[in-house]
BADO-650553 format. One record per residue (C-alpha): x, z, y; residue number from 1. Coordinates in steps of 0.2 Angstrom, whole numbers. Layout:
N
(pakol (X Z Y) NUM);
...
% end
This chain:
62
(pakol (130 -143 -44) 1);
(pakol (129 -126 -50) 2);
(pakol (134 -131 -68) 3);
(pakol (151 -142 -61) 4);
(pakol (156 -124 -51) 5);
(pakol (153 -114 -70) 6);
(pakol (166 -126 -77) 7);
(pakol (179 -125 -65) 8);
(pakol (180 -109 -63) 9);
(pakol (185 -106 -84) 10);
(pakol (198 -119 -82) 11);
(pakol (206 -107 -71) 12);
(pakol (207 -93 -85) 13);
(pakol (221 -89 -96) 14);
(pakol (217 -86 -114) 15);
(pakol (231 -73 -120) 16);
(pakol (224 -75 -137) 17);
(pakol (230 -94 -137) 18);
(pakol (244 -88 -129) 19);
(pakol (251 -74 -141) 20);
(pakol (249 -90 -157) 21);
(pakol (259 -100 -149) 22);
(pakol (273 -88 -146) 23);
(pakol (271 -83 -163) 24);
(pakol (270 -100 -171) 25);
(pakol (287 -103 -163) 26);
(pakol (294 -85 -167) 27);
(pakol (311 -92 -178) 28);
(pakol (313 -104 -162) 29);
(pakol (315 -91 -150) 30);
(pakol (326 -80 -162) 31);
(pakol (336 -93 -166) 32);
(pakol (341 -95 -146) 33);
(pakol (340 -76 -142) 34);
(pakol (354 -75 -155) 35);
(pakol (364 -91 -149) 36);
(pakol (365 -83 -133) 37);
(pakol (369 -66 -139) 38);
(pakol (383 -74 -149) 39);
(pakol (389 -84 -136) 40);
(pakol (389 -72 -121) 41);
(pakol (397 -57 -135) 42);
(pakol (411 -72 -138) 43);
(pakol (414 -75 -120) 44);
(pakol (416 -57 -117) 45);
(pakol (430 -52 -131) 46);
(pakol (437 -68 -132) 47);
(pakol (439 -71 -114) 48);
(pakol (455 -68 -104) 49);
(pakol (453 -52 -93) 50);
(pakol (452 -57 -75) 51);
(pakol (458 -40 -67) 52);
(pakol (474 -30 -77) 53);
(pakol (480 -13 -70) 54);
(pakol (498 -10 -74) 55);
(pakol (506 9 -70) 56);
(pakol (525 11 -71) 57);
(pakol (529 31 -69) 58);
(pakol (547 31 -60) 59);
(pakol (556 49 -64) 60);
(pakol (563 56 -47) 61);
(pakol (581 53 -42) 62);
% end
């Protein structure tokens, strides 16, 4: 019984290691959609109509 508690207890554990290799084995993935969605949301902000406009027109006294 003691042996069955010893293995259940490292399935709980993360390995970073494992972790950090996987990110880095998919490194052009993720850059490829960080820049995607940088170019995307830079499009939708200077092609994108303005939704608020102020407009000033000075009238000269009478």
């Amino acid at each position: 019984m003691q042996n069955n508690s010893i293995n259940t207890q490292g399935a709980d554990e993360v390995d970073l290691i494992e972790l950090v290799r996987g990110v880095l084995a998919r490194k052009w993935l993720i850059i490829g959609v960080a820049f995607l969605v940088f170019i995307s949301a830079a499009a939708f902000a200077f092609l994108g109509k303005p939704v608020y406009e102020v407009k000033l027109f000075i009238i000269p006294p009478t």
